[in-house]
LOSELO-414416 format. One record per residue: residue number from 1; residue in one letter; x, y, z of N, C-alpha, C in turn. Coordinates in nm, 4 decimals, padded with zeros to 6 digits. Example, Ala and Ser with C-alpha at 12.3 -4.5 7.8 and 13.67 -1.06 7.14 Angstrom:
2
<rec><num>1</num><residu>a</residu><n_xx>01.3190</n_xx><n_yy>-00.5690</n_yy><n_zz>00.7800</n_zz><ca_xx>01.2300</ca_xx><ca_yy>-00.4500</ca_yy><ca_zz>00.7800</ca_zz><c_xx>01.3200</c_xx><c_yy>-00.3300</c_yy><c_zz>00.7800</c_zz></rec>
<rec><num>2</num><residu>s</residu><n_xx>01.2850</n_xx><n_yy>-00.2250</n_yy><n_zz>00.7080</n_zz><ca_xx>01.3670</ca_xx><ca_yy>-00.1060</ca_yy><ca_zz>00.7140</ca_zz><c_xx>01.2900</c_xx><c_yy>00.0030</c_yy><c_zz>00.7870</c_zz></rec>
//
This chain:
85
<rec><num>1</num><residu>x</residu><n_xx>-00.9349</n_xx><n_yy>00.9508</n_yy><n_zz>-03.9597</n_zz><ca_xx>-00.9056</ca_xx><ca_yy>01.0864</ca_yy><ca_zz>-03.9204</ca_zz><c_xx>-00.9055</c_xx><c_yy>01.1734</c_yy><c_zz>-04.0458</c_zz></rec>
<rec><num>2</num><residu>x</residu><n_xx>-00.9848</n_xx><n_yy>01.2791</n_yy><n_zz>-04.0295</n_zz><ca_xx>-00.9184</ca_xx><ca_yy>01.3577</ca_yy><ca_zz>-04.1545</ca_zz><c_xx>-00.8423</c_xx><c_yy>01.4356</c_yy><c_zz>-04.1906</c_zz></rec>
<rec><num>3</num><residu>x</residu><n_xx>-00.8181</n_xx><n_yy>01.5189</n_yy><n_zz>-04.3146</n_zz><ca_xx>-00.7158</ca_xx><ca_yy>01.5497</ca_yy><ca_zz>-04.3415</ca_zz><c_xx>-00.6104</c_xx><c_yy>01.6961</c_yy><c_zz>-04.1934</c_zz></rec>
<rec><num>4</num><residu>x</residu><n_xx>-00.7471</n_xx><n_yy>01.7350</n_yy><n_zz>-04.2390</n_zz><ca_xx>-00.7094</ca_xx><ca_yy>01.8806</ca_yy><ca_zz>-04.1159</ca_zz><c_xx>-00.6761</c_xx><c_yy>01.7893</c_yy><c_zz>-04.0026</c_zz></rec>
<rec><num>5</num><residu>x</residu><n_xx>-00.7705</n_xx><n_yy>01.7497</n_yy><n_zz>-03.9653</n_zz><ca_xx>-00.7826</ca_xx><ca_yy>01.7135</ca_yy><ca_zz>-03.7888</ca_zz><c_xx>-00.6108</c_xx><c_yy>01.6277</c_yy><c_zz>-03.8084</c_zz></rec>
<rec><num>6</num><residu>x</residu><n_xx>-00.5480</n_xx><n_yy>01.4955</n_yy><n_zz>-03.8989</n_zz><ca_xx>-00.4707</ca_xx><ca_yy>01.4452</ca_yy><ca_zz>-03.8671</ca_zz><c_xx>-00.3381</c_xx><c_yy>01.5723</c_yy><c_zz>-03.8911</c_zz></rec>
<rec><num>7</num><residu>x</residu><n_xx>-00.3128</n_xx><n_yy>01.6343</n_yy><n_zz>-03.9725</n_zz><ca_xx>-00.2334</ca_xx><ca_yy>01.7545</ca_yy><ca_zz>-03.9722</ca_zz><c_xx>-00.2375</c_xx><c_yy>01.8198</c_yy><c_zz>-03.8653</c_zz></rec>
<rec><num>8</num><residu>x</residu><n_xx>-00.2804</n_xx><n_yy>01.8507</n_yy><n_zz>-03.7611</n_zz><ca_xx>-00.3138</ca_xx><ca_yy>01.9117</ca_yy><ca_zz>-03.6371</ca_zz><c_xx>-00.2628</c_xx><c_yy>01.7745</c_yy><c_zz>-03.5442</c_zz></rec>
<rec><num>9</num><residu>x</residu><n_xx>-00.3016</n_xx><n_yy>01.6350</n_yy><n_zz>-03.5742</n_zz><ca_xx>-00.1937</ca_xx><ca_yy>01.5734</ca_yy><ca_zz>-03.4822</ca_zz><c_xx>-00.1127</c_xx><c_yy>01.5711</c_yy><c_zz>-03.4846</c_zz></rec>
<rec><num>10</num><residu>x</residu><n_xx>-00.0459</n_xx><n_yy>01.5726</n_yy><n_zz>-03.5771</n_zz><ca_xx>00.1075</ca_xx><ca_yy>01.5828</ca_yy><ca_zz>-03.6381</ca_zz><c_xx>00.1661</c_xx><c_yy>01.6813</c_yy><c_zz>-03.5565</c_zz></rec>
<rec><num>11</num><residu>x</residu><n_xx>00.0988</n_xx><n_yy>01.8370</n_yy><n_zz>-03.6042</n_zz><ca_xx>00.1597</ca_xx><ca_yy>01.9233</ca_yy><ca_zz>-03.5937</ca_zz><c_xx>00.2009</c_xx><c_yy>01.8948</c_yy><c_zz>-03.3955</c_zz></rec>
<rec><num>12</num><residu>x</residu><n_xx>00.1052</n_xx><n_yy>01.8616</n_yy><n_zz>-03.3561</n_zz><ca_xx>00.0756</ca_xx><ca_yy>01.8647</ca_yy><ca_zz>-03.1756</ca_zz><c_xx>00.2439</c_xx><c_yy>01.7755</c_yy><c_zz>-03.1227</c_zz></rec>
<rec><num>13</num><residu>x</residu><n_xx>00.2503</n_xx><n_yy>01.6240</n_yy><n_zz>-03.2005</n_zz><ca_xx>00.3748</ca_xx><ca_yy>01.5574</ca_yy><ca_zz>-03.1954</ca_zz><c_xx>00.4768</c_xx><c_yy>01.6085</c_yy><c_zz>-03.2365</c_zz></rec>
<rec><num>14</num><residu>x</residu><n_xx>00.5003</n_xx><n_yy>01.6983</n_yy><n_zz>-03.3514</n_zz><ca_xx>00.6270</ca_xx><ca_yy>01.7303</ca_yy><ca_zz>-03.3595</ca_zz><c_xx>00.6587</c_xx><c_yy>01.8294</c_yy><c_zz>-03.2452</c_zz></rec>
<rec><num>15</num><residu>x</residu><n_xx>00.5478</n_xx><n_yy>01.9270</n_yy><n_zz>-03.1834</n_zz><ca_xx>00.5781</ca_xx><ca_yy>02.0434</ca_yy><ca_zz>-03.1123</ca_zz><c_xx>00.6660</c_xx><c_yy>01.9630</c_yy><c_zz>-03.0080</c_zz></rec>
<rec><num>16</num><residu>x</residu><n_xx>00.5961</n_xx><n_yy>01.8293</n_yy><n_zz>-02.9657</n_zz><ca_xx>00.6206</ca_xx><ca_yy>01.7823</ca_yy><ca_zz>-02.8326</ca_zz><c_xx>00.7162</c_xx><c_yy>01.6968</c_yy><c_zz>-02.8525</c_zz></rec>
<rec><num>17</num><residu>x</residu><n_xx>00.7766</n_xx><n_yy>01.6482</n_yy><n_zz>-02.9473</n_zz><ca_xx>00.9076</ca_xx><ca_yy>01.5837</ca_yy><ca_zz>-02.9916</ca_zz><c_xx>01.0321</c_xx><c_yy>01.7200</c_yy><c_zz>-02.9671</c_zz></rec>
<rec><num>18</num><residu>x</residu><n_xx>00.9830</n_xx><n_yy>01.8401</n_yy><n_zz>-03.0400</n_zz><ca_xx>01.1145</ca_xx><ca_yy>01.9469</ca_yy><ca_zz>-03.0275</ca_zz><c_xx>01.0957</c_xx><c_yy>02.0167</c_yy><c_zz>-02.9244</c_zz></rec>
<rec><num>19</num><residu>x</residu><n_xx>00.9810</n_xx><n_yy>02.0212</n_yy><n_zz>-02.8256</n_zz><ca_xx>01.0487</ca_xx><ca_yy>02.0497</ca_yy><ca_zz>-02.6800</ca_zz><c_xx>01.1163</c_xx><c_yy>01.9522</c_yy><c_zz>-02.6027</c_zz></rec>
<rec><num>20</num><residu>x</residu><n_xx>01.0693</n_xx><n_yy>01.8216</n_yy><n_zz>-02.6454</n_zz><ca_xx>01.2033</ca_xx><ca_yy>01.7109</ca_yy><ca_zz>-02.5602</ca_zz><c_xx>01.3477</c_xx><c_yy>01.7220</c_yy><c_zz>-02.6084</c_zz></rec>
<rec><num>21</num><residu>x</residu><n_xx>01.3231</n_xx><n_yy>01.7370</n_yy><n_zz>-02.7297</n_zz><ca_xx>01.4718</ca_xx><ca_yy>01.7649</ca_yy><ca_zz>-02.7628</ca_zz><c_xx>01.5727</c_xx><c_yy>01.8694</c_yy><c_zz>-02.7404</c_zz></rec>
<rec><num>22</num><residu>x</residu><n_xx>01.4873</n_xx><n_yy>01.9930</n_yy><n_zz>-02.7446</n_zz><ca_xx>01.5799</ca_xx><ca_yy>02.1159</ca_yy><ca_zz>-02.6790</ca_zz><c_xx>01.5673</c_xx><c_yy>02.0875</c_yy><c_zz>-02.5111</c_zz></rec>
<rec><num>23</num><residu>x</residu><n_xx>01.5134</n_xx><n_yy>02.0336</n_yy><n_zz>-02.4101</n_zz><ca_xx>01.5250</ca_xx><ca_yy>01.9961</ca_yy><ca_zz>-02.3362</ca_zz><c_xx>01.6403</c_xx><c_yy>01.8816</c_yy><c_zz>-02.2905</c_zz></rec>
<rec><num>24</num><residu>x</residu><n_xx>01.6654</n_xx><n_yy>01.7532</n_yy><n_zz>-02.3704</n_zz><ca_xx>01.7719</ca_xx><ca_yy>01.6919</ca_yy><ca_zz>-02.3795</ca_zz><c_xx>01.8737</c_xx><c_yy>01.7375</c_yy><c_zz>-02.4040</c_zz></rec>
<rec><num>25</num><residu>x</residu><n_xx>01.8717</n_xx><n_yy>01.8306</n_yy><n_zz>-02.4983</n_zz><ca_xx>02.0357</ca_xx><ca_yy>01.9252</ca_yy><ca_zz>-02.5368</ca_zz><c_xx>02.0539</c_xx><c_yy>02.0057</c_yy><c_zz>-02.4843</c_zz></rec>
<rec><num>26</num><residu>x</residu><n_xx>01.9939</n_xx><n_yy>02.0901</n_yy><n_zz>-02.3679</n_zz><ca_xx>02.0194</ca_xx><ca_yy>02.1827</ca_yy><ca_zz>-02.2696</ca_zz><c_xx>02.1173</c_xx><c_yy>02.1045</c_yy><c_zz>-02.1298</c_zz></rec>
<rec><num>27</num><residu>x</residu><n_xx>02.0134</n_xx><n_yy>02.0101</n_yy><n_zz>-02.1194</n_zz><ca_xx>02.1034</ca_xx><ca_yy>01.9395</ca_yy><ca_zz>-01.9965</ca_zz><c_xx>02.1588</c_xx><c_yy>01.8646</c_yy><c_zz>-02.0531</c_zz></rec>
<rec><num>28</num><residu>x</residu><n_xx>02.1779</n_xx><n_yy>01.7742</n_yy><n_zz>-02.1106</n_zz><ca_xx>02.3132</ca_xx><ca_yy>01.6699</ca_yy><ca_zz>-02.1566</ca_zz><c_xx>02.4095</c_xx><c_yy>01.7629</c_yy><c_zz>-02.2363</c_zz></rec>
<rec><num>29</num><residu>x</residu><n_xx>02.4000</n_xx><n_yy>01.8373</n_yy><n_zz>-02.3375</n_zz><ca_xx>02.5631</ca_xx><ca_yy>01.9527</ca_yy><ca_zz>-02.3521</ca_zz><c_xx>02.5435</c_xx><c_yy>02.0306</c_yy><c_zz>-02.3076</c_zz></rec>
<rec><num>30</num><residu>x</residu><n_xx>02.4104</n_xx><n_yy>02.1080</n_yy><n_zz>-02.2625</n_zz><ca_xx>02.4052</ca_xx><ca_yy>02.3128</ca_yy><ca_zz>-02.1899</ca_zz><c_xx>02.5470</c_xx><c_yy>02.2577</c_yy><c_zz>-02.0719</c_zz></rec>
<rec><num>31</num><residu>x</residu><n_xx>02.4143</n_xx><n_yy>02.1496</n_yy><n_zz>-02.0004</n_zz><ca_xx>02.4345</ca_xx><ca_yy>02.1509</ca_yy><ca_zz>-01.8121</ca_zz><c_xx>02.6183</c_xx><c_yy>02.0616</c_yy><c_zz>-01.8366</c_zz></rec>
<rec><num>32</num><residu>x</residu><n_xx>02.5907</n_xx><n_yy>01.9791</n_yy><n_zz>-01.9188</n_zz><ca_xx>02.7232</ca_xx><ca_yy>01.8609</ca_yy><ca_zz>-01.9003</ca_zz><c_xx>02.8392</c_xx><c_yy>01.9405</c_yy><c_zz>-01.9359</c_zz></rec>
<rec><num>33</num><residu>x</residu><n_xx>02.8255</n_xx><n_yy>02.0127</n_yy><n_zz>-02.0603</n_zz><ca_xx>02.9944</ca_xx><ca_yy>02.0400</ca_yy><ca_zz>-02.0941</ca_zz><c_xx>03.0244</c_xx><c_yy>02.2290</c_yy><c_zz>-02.1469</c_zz></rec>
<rec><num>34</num><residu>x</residu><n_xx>02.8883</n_xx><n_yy>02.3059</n_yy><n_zz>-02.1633</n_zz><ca_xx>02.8683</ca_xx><ca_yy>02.4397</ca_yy><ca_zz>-02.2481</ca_zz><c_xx>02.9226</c_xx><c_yy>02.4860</c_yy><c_zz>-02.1128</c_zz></rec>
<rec><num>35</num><residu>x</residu><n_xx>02.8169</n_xx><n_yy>02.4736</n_yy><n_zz>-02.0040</n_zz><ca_xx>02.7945</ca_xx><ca_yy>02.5688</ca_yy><ca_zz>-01.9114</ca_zz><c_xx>02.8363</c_xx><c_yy>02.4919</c_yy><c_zz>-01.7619</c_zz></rec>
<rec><num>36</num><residu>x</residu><n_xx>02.9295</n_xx><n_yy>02.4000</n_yy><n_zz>-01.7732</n_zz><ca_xx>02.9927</ca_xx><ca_yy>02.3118</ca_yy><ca_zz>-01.6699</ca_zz><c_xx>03.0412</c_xx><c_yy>02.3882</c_yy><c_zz>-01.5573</c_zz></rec>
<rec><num>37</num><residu>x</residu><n_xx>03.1594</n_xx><n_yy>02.4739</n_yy><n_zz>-01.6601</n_zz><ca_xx>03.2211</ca_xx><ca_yy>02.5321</ca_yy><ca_zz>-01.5428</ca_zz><c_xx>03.1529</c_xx><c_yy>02.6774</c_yy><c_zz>-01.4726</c_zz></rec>
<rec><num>38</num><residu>x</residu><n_xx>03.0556</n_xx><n_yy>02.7220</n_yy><n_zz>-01.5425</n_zz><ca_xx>02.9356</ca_xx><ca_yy>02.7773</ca_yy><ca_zz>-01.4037</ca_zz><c_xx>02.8650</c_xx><c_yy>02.6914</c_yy><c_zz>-01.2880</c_zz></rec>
<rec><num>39</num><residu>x</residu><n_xx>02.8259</n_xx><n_yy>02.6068</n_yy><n_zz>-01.3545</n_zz><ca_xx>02.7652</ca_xx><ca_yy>02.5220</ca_yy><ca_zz>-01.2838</ca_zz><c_xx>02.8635</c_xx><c_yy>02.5067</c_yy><c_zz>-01.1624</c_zz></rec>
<rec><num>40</num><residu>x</residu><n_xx>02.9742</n_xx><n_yy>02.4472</n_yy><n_zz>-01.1779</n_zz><ca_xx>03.0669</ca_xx><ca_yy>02.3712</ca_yy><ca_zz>-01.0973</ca_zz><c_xx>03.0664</c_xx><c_yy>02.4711</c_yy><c_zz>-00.9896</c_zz></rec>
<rec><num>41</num><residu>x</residu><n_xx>03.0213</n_xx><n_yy>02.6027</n_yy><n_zz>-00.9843</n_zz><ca_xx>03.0150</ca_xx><ca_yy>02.7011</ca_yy><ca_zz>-00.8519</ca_zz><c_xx>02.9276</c_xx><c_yy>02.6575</c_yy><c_zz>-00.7613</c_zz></rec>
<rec><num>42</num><residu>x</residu><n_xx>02.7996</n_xx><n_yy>02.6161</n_yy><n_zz>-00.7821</n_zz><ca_xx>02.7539</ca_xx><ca_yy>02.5113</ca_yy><ca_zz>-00.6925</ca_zz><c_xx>02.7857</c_xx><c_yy>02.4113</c_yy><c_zz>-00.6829</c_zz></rec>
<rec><num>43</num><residu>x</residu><n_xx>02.7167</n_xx><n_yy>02.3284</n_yy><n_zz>-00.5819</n_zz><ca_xx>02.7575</ca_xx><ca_yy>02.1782</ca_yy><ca_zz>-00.5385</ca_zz><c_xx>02.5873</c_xx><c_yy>02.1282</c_yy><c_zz>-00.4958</c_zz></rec>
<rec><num>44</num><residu>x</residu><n_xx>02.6494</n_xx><n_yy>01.9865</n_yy><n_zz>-00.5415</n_zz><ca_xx>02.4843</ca_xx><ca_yy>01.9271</ca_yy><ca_zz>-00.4963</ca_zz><c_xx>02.5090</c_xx><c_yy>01.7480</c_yy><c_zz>-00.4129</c_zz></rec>
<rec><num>45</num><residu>x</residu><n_xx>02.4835</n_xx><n_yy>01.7632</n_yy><n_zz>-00.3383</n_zz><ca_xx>02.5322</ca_xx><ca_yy>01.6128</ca_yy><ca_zz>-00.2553</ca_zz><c_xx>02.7144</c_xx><c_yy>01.6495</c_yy><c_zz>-00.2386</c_zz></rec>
<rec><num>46</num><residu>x</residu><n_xx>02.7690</n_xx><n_yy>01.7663</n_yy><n_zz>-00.2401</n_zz><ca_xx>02.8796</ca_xx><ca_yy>01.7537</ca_yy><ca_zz>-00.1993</ca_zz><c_xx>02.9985</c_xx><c_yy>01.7330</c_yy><c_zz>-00.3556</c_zz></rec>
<rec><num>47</num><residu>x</residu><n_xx>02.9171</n_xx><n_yy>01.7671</n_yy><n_zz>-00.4763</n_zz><ca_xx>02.9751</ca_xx><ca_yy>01.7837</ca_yy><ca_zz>-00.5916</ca_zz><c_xx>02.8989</c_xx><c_yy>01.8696</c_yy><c_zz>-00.6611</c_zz></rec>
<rec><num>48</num><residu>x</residu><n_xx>03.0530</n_xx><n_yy>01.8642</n_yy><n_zz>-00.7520</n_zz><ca_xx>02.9840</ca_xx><ca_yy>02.0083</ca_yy><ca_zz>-00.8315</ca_zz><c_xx>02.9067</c_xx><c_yy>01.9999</c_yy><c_zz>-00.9167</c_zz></rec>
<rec><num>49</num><residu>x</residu><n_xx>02.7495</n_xx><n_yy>02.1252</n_yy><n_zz>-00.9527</n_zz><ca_xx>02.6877</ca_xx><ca_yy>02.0530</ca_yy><ca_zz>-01.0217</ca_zz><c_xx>02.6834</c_xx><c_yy>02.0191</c_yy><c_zz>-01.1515</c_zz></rec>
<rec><num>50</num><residu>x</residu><n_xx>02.8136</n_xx><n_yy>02.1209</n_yy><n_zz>-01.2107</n_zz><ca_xx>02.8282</ca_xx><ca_yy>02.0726</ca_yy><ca_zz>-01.3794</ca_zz><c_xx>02.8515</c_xx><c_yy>01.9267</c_yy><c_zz>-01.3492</c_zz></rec>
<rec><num>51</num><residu>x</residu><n_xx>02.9284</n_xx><n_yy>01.8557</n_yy><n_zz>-01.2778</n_zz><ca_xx>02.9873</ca_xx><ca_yy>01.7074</ca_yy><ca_zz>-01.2947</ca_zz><c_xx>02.8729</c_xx><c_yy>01.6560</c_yy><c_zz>-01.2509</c_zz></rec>
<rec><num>52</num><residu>x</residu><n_xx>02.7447</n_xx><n_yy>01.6781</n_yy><n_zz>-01.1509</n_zz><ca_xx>02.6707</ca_xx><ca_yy>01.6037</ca_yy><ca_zz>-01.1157</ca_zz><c_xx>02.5736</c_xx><c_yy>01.5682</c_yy><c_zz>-01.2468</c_zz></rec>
<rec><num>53</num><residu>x</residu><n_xx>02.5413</n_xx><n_yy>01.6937</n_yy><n_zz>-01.2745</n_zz><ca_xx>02.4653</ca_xx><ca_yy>01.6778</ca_yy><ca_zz>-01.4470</ca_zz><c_xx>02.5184</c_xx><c_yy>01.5789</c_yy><c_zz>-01.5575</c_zz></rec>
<rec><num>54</num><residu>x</residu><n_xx>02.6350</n_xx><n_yy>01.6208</n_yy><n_zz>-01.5478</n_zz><ca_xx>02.7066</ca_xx><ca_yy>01.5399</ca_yy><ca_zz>-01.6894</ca_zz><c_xx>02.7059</c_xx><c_yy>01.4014</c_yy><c_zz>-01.6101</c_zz></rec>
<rec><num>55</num><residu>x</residu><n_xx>02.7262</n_xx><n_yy>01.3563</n_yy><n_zz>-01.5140</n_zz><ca_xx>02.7238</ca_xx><ca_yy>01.1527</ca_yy><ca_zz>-01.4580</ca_zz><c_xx>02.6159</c_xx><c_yy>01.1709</c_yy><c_zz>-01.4358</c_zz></rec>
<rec><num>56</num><residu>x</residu><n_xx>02.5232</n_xx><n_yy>01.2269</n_yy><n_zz>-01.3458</n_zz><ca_xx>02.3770</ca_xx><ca_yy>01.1842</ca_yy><ca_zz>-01.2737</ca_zz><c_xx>02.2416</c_xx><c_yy>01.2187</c_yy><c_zz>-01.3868</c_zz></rec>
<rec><num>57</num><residu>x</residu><n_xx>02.2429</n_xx><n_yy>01.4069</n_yy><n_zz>-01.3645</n_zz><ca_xx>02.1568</ca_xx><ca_yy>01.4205</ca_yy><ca_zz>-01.3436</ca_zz><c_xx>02.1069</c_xx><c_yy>01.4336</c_yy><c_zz>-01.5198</c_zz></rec>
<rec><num>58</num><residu>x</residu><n_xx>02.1305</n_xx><n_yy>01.4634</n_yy><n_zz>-01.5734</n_zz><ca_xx>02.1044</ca_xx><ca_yy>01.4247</ca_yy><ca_zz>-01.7374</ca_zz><c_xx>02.0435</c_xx><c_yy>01.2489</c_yy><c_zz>-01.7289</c_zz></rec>
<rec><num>59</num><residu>x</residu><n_xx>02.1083</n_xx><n_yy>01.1795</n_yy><n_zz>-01.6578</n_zz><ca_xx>02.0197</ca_xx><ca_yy>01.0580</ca_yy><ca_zz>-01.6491</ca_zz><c_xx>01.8686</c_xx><c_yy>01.0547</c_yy><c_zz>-01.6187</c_zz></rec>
<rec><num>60</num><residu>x</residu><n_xx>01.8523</n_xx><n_yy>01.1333</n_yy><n_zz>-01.4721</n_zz><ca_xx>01.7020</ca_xx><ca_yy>01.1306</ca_yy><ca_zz>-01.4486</ca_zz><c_xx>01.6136</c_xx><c_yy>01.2153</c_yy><c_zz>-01.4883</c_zz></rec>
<rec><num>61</num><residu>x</residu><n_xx>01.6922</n_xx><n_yy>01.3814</n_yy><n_zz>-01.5653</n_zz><ca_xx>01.6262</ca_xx><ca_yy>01.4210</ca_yy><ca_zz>-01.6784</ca_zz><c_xx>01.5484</c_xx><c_yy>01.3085</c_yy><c_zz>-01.7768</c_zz></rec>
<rec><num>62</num><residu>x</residu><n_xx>01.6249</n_xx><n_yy>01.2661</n_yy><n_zz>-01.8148</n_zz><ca_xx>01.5757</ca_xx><ca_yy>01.1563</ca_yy><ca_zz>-01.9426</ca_zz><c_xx>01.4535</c_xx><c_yy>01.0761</c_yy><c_zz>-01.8755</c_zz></rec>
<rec><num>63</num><residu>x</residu><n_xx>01.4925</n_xx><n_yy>01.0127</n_yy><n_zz>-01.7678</n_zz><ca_xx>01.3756</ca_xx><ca_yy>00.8881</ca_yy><ca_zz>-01.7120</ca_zz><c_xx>01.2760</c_xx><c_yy>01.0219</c_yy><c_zz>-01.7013</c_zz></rec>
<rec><num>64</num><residu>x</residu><n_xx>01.2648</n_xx><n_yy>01.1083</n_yy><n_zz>-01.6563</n_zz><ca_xx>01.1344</ca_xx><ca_yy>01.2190</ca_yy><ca_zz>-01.6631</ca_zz><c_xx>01.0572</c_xx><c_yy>01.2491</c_yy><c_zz>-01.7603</c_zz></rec>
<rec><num>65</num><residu>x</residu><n_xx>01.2088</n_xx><n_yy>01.2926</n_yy><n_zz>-01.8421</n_zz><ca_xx>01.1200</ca_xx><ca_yy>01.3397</ca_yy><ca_zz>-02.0036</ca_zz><c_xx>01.0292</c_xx><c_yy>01.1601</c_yy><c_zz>-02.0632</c_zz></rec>
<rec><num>66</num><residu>x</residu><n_xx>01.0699</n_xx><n_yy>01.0596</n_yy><n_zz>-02.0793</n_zz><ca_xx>01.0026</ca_xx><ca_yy>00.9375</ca_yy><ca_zz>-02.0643</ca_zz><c_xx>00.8726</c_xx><c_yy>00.9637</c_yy><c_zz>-02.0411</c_zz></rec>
<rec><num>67</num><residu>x</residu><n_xx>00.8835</n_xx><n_yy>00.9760</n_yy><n_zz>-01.9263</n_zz><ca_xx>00.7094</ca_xx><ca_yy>00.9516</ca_yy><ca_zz>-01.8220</ca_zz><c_xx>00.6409</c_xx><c_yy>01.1006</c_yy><c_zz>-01.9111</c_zz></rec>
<rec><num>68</num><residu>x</residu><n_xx>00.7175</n_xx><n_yy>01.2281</n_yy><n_zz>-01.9049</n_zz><ca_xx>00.6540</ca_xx><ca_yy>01.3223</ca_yy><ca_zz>-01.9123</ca_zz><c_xx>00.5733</c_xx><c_yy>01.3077</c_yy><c_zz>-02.1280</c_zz></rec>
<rec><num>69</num><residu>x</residu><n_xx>00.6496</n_xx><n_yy>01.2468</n_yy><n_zz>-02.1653</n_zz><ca_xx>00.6302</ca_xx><ca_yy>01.2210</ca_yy><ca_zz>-02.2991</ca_zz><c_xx>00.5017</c_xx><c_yy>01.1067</c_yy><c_zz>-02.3339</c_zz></rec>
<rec><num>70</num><residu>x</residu><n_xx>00.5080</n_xx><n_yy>01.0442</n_yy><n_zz>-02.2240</n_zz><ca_xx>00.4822</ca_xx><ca_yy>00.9335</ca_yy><ca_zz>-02.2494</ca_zz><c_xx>00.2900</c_xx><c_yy>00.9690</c_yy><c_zz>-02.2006</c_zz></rec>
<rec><num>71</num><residu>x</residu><n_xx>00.2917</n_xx><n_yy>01.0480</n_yy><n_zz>-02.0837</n_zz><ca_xx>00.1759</ca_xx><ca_yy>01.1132</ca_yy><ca_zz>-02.0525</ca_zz><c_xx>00.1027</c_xx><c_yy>01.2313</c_yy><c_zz>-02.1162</c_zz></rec>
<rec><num>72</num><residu>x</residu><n_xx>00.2021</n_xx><n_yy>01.3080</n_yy><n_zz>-02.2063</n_zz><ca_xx>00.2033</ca_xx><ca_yy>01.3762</ca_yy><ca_zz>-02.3203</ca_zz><c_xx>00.0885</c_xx><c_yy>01.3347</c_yy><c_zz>-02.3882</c_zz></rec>
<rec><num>73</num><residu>x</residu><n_xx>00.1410</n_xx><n_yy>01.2192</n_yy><n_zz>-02.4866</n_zz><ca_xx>00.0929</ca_xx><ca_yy>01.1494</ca_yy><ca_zz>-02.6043</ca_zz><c_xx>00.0109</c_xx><c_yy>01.1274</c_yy><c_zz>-02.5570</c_zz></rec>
<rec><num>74</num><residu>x</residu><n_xx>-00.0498</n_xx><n_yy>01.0475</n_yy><n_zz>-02.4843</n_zz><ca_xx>-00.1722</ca_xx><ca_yy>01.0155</ca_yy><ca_zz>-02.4307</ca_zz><c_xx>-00.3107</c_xx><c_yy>01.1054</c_yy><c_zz>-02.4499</c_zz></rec>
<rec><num>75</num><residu>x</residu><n_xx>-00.2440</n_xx><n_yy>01.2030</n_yy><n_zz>-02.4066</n_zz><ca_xx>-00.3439</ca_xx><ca_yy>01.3644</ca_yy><ca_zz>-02.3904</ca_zz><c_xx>-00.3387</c_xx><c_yy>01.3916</c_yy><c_zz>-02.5238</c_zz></rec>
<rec><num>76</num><residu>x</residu><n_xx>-00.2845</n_xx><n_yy>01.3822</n_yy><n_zz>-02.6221</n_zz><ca_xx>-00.2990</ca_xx><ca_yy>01.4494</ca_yy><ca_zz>-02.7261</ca_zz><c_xx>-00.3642</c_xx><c_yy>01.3519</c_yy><c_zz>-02.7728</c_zz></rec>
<rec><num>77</num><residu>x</residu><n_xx>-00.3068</n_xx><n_yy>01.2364</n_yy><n_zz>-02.8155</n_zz><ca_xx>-00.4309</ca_xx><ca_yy>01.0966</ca_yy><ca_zz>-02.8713</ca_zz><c_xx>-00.5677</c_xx><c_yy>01.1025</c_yy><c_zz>-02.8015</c_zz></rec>
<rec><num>78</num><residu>x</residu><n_xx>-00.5556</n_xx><n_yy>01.1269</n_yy><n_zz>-02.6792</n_zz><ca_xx>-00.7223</ca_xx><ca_yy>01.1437</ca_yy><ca_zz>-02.6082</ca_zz><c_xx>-00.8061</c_xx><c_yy>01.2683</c_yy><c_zz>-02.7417</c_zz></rec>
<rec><num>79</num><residu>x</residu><n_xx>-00.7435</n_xx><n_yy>01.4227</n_yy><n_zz>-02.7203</n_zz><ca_xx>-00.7285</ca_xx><ca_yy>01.5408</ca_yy><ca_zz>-02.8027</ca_zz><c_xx>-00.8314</c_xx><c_yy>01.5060</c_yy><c_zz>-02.9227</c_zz></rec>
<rec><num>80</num><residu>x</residu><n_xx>-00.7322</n_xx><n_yy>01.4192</n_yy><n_zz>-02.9998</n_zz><ca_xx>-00.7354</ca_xx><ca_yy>01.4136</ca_yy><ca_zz>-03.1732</ca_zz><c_xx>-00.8238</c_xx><c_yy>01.2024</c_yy><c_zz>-03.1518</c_zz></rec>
<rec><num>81</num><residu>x</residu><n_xx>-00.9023</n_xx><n_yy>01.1905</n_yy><n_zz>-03.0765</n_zz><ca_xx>-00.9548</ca_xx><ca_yy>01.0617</ca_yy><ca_zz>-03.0693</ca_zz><c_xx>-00.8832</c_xx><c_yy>00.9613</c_yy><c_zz>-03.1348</c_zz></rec>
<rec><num>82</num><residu>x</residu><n_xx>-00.7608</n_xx><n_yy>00.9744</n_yy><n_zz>-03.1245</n_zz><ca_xx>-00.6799</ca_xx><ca_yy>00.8347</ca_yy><ca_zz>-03.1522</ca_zz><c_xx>-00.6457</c_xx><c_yy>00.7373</c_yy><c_zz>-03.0478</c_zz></rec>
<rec><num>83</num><residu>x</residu><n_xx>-00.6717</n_xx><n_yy>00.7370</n_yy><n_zz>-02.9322</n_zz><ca_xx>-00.6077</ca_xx><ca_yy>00.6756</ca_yy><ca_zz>-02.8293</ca_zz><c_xx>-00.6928</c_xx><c_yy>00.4940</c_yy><c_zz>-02.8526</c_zz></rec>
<rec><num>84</num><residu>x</residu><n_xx>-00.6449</n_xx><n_yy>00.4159</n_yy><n_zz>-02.7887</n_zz><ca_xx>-00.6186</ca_xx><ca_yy>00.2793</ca_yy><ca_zz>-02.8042</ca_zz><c_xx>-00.7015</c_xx><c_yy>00.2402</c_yy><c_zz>-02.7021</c_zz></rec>
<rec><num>85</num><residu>x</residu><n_xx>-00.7428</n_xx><n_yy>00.3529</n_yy><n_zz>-02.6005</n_zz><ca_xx>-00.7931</ca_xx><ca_yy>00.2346</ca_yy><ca_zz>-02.5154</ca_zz><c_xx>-00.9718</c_xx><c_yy>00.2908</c_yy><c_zz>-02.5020</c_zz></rec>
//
């Protein structure tokens, strides 16, 4: 790879590393503990949803961001002809 083109992958992974991450820290502290007690004005399955976020739903955030990361990289390795397969 050369110099430009691999600097341009880089740059593509970090973008997509610090939108997972401000994504993880929105819902695991925004949703779980910043902005709980707004949340808690709704209800979701019959709880409130700051508490559903902070036990549940920050969980299947994560299994998403996973898949969504994981299909990410792919596209960008396709992108910058690094991919493996």
């Amino acid at each position: 790879m050369k110099d430009d083109n691999s600097h341009a992958y880089w740059n593509a992974t970090v973008k997509l590393l610090i939108n997972i991450l401000v994504v993880w820290f929105l819902v695991s502290f925004g949703a779980g503990i910043l902005f709980a007690e707004q949340l808690n004005n709704f209800k979701l399955g019959g709880y409130p949803l700051g508490f559903w976020f902070a036990q549940q739903g920050s969980i299947y955030i994560f299994i998403a961001q996973i898949f969504w990361y994981a299909k990410r990289m792919n596209e960008i390795d396709r992108e910058f002809d690094v991919h493996e397969d």
